[in-house]
C-alpha positions in Angstrom: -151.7 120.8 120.3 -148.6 119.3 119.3 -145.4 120.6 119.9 -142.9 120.9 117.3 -139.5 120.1 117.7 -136.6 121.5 116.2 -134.4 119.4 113.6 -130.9 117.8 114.8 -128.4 119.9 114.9 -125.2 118.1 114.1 -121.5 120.5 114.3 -119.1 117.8 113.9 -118.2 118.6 110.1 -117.6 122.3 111.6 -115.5 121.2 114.1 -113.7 119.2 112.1 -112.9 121.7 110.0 -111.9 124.1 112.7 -109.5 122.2 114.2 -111.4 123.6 117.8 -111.0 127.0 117.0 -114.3 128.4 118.4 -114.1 131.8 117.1 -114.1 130.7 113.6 -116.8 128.2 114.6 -119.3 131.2 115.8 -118.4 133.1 112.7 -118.7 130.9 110.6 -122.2 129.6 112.3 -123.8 133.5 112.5 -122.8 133.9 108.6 -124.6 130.9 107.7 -127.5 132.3 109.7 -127.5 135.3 107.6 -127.3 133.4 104.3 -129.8 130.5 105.0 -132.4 133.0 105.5 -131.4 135.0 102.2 -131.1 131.9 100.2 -134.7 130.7 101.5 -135.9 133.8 100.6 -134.6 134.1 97.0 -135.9 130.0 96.8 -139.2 131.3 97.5 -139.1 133.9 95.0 -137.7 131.3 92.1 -140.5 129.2 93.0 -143.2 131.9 92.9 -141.7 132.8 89.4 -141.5 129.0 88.7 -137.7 129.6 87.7 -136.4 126.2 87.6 -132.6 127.2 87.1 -133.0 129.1 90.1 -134.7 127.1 92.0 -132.1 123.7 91.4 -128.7 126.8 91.9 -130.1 128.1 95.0 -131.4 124.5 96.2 -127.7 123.2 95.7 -126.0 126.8 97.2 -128.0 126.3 100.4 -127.1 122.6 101.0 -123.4 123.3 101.2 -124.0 126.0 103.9 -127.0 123.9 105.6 -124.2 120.8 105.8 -121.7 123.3 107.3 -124.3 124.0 109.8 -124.8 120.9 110.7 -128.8 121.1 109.8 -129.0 117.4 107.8 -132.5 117.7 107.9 -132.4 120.6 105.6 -129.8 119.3 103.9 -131.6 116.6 102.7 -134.4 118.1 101.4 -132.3 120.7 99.4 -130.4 118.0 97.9 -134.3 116.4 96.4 -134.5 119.6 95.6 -131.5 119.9 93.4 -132.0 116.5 92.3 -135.5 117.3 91.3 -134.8 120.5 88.8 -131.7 118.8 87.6 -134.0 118.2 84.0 -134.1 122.4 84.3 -137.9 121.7 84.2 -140.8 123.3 86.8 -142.0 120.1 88.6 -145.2 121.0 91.4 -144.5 118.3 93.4 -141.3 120.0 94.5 -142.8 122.1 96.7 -143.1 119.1 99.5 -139.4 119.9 99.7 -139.9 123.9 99.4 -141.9 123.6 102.2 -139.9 120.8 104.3 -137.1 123.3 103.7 -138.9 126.3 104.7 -140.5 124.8 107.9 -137.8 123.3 109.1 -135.6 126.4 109.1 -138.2 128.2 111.0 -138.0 125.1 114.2 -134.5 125.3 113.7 -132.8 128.6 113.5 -134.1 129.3 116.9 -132.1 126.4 118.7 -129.3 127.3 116.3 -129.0 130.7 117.2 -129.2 130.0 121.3 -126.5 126.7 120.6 -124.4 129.5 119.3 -125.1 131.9 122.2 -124.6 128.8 124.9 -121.7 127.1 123.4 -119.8 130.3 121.9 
């Protein structure tokens, strides 16, 4: 059995940003937390109801707080995504990225969450 590896995690835009202020940095990092997961959620539930306005907001939403992260990988994909619904049409073959998105939150917010707890 293979074992999966979690994404890159990349915090030099964050720190950047922060000027090396490390309690902003964790704050900022547990709040993304929070709204990845909600914002994957709701993306799953615009898919289900193939709501393609929904689907290319919450795509775009999630890649500015995915970049702030530092998660590229996700990044990425939710910019296809956005890119992909920009016609405000349901395209099928979107879900590649749905589920690129999806899986790779699950390998990453584990390593995410324990970089927080180790570095903060």
């Amino acid at each position: 059995m293979k074992k999966t590896t979690a994404p890159a995690i990349s915090l030099t835009y964050l720190h950047t940003v922060s000027g090396g202020d490390k309690t902003f940095e964790k704050m900022v990092l547990l709040g993304a937390i929070d709204d990845i997961q909600l914002q994957i959620e709701e993306l799953g539930k615009a898919w289900h109801n193939k709501d393609a306005d929904n689907i290319r907001r919450i795509a775009h939403s999630l890649n500015s707080v995915v970049a702030i992260a530092g998660l590229t990988e996700l990044e990425m994909n939710c910019k296809k995504l956005d890119q992909l619904f920009a016609d405000e049409k349901f395209h099928i073959e979107g879900s590649a990225y749905l589920n690129k998105i999806v899986y790779s939150w699950m390998a990453t917010r584990p390593a995410l969450e324990e970089m927080i707890a180790q570095i903060y």
